[in-house]
Steps between C-alpha positions, in 0.01 A plus 500: 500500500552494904168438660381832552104563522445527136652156426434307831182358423541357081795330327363673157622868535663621214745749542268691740772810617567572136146514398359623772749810547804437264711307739350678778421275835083441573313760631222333637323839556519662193500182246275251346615148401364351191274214523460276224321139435278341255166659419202208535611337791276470817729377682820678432251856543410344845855430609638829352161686695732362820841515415417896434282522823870337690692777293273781601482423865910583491513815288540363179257603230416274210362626110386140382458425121295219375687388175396219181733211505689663242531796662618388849773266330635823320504718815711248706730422206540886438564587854130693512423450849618516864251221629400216310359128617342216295391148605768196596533240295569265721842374639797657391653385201859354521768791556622471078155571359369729741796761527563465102126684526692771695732541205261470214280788631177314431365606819578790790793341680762675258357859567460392855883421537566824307493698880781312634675692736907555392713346482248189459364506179255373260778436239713334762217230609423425137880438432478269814208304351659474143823333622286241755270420216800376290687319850518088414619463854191419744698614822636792357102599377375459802762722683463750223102511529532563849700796424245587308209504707705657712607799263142597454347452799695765633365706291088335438298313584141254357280409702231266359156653618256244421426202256213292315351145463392403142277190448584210259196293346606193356357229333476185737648301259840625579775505781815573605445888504640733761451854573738702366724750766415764293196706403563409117666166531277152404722266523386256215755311417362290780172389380483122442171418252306237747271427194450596151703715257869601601402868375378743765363846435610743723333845544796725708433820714752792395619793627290736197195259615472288181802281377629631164897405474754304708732770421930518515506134657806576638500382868745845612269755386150324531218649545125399669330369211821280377493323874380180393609467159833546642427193753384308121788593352841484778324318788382211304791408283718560855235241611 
């Protein structure tokens, strides 16, 4: 997708000529982009209230939809939408876990990539990704992961908007713990028991709001809520 007006402004815009007129180029008189986010959200309504305001100002009309959870995952998976943001997590994840996301269509990057103008192609960058995630060789990885980043930015672009604190309340009788670089990362396997028992009870923040599974716990495809029992799991027996 060349940055034309319709994709300047959002890395998440999935196949927008084909849905918006069949592989047509953006008229931004005659059509209306399609907004979606995450019904419930103060903040994410007050942020989408400007991005929409920014869009209008040049032309570009926006139909927003306020979707569950459930509903929102399902649009960006299927393709559903030519707009879509959701909060950062924090710091990018290492290249291997992040762009195996691309590939496992958990999220909107793979309909995203689905625009890419030819002879790029989606196909083409996810063949690229395969082969580095499989290279033993660290010099030849990092040559090959620049050719990556390369390949797509070409093509599109992300562009983190804004990001969160979250508190940690801890009982005073342990130390060692750090803030974690990401919004669902506690690092502790850090803790060190200053007094009493060796077992500590940990209540987590998730990405659903309450804590129910640690998930895959595989460290390529990981998701929010599997942050930190990833760091239990890898990070402490590396450790």
């Amino acid at each position: 997708m060349k940055f034309s007006s319709c994709s300047v402004l959002t890395f998440l815009v999935a196949g927008a000529r084909q849905v918006l007129g069949g592989g047509a180029e953006c008229n931004s008189d005659t059509e209306t982009l399609d907004f979606i986010l995450v019904e419930g959200d103060a903040n994410l309504v007050s942020i989408e209230d400007d991005i929409r305001a920014n869009l209008d100002a040049i032309g570009l009309k926006v139909k927003s939809r306020l979707l569950s959870k459930e509903e929102f995952n399902e649009a960006q998976q299927t393709g559903d939408f030519h707009l879509s943001f959701s909060e950062t997590w924090g710091s990018p994840y290492d290249p291997h876990s992040y762009a195996s996301g691309w590939i496992a269509r958990d999220e909107g990057h793979n309909q995203a990539f689905s625009s890419f103008d030819s002879p790029s192609s989606r196909d083409e960058l996810f063949e690229k990704i395969e082969r580095v995630l499989q290279e033993e060789d660290h010099k030849s990885r990092s040559t090959q992961w620049e050719e990556i980043h390369n390949y797509y930015h070409q093509q599109a672009t992300m562009l983190p908007l804004w990001g969160k604190r979250i508190p940690t309340v801890m009982n005073n009788r342990l130390t060692g713990y750090e803030m974690g670089n990401q919004q669902f990362d506690y690092p502790v396997h850090k803790l060190i028991p200053l007094t009493g028992s060796n077992t500590v009870t940990i209540a987590p923040g998730a990405q659903t709001g309450l804590f129910q599974t640690v998930g895959r716990l595989d460290p390529h495809t990981y998701r929010p809520n599997e942050f930190f029992s990833n760091n239990w799991v890898y990070e402490s027996l590396v450790q």
